[in-house]
C-alpha atoms as a printed R data frame, in Angstrom:
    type eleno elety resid chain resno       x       y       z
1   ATOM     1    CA   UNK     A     1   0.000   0.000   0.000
2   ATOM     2    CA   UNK     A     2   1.190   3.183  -0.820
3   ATOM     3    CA   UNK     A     3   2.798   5.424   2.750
4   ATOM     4    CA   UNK     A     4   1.847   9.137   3.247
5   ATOM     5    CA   UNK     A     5   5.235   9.202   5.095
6   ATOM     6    CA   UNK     A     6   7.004   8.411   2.165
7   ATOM     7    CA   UNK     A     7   6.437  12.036   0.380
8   ATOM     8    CA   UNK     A     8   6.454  15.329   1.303
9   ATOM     9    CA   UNK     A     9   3.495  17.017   2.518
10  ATOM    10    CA   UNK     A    10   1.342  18.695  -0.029
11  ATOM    11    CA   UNK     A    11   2.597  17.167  -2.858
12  ATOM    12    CA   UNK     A    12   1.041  15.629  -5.582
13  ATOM    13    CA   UNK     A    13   2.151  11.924  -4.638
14  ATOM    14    CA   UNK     A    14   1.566  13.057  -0.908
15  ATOM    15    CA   UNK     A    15  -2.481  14.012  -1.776
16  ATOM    16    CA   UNK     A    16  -2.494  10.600  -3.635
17  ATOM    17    CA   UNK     A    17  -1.703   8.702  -0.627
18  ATOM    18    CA   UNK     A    18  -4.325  10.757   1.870
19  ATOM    19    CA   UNK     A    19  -6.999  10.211  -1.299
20  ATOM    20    CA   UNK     A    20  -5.678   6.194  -0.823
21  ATOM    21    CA   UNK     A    21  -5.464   6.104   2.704
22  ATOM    22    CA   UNK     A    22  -9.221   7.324   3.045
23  ATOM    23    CA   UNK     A    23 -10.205   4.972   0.335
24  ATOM    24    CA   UNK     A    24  -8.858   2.005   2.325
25  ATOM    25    CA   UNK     A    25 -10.567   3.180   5.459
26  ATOM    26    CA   UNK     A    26 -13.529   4.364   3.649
27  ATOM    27    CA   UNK     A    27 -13.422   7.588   5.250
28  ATOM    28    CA   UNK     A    28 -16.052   9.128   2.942
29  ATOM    29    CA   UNK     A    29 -16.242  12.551   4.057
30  ATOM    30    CA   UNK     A    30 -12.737  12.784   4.421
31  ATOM    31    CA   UNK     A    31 -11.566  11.578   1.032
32  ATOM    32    CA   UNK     A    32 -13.114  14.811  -0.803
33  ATOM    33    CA   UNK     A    33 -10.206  17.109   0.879
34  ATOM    34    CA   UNK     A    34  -7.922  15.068  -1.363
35  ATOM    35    CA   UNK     A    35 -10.432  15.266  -4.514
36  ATOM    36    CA   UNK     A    36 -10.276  17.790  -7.282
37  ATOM    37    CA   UNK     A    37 -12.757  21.003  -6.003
38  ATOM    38    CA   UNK     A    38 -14.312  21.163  -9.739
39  ATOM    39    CA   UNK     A    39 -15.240  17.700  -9.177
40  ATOM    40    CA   UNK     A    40 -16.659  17.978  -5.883
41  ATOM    41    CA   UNK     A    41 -18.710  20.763  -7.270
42  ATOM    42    CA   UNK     A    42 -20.174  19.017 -10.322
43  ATOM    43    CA   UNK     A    43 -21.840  16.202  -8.016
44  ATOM    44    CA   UNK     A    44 -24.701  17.228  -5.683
45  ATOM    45    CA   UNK     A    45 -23.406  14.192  -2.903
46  ATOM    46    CA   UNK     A    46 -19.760  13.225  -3.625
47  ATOM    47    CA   UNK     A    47 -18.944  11.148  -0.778
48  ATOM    48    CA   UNK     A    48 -21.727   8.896  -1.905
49  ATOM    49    CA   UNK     A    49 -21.147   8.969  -5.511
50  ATOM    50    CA   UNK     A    50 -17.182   7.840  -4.796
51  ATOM    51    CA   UNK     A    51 -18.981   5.078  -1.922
52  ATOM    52    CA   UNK     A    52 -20.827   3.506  -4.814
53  ATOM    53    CA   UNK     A    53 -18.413   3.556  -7.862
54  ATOM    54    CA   UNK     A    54 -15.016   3.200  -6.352
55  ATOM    55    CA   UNK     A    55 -15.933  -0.067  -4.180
56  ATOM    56    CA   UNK     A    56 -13.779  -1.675  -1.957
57  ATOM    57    CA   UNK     A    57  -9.885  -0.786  -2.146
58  ATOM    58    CA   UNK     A    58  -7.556  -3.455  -1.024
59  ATOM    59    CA   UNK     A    59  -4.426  -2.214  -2.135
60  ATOM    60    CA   UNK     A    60  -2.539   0.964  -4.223
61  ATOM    61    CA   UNK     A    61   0.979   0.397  -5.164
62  ATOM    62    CA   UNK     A    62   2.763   3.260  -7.292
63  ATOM    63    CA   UNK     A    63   3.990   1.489 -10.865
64  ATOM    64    CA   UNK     A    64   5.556   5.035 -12.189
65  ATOM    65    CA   UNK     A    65   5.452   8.476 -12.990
66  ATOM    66    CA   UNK     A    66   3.795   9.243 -16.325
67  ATOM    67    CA   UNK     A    67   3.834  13.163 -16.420
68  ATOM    68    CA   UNK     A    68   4.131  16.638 -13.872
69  ATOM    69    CA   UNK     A    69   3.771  19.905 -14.838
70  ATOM    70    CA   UNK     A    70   2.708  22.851 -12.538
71  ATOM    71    CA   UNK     A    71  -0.545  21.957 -13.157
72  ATOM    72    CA   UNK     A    72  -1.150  18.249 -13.673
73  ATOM    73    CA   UNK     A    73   0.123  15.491 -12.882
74  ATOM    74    CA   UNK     A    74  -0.042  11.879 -14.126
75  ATOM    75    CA   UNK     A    75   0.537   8.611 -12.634
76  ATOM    76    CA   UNK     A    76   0.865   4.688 -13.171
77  ATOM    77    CA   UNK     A    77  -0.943   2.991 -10.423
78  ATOM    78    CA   UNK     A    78  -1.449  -0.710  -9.685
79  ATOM    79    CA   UNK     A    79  -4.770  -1.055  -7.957
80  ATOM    80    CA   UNK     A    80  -6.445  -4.076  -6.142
81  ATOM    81    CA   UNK     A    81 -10.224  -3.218  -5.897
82  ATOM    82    CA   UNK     A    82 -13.091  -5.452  -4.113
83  ATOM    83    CA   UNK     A    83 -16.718  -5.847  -5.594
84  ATOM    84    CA   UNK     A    84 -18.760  -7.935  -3.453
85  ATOM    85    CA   UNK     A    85 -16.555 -11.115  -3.239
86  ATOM    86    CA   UNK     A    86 -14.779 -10.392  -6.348
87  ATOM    87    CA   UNK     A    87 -10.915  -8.892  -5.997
88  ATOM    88    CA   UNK     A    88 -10.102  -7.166  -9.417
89  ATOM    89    CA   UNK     A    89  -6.250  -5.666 -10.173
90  ATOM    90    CA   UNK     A    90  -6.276  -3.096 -12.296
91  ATOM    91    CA   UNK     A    91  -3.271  -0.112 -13.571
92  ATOM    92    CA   UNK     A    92  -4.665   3.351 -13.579
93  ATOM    93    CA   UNK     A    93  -3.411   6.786 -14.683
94  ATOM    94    CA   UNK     A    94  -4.281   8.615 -12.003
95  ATOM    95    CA   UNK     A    95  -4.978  12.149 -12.691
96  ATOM    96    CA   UNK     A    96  -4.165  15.072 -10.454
97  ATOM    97    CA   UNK     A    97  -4.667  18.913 -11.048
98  ATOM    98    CA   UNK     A    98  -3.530  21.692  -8.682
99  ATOM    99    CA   UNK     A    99  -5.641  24.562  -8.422
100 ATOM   100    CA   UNK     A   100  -3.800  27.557  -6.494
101 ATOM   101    CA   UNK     A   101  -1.575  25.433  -3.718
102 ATOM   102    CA   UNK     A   102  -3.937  22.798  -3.508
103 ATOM   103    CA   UNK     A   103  -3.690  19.519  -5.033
104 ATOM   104    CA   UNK     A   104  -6.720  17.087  -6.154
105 ATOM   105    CA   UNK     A   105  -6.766  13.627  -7.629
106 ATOM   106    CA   UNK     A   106  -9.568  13.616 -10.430
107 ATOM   107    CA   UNK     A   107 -11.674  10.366  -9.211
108 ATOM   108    CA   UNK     A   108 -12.846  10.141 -13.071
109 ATOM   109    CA   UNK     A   109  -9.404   8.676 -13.810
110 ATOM   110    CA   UNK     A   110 -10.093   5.857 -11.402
111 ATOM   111    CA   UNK     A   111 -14.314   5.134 -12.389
């Protein structure tokens, strides 16, 4: 499983691991401090939309970097999923996009 410890705070691998770490403890409410604001704002209840379509996590292991610029970055994830009693293992670009200081992983890269 990915470690917040393992980056420095506010950066975009560091928000990637909080968005994780409140996956795997489906900590609803706190997963949207770590979510992309334009996102938030397009979805009338959020926390429950990411409840339903993001399931179960079970593990997040960092494959690579795929691209970082000021604004965006991009990266290879390995992710083990549960859906009822069926474990799936996927690899995701997952998408994040800074707006002022604050960085947000876009859950559409992961639905």
């Amino acid at each position: 499983m990915i470690k917040i410890r393992d980056y420095k705070p506010n950066t975009p691998e560091w928000v990637m691991a909080k968005f994780f770490s409140c996956w795997k403890r489906r900590a609803w409410s706190q997963i949207l401090d770590y979510v992309q604001p334009s996102w938030v704002a397009r979805h009338a209840e959020p926390n429950r939309f990411l409840r339903y379509s993001l399931h179960r996590l079970v593990n997040a292991e960092f494959v690579q970097r795929n691209a970082t610029t000021e604004v965006v970055a991009v990266y290879l994830m390995k992710i083990s999923r549960k859906t009822y009693a069926i474990t799936t293992e996927m690899t995701y670009a997952v998408r994040l996009v800074r707006k002022g200081k604050k960085w947000g992983v876009d859950p559409s890269s992961l639905i």
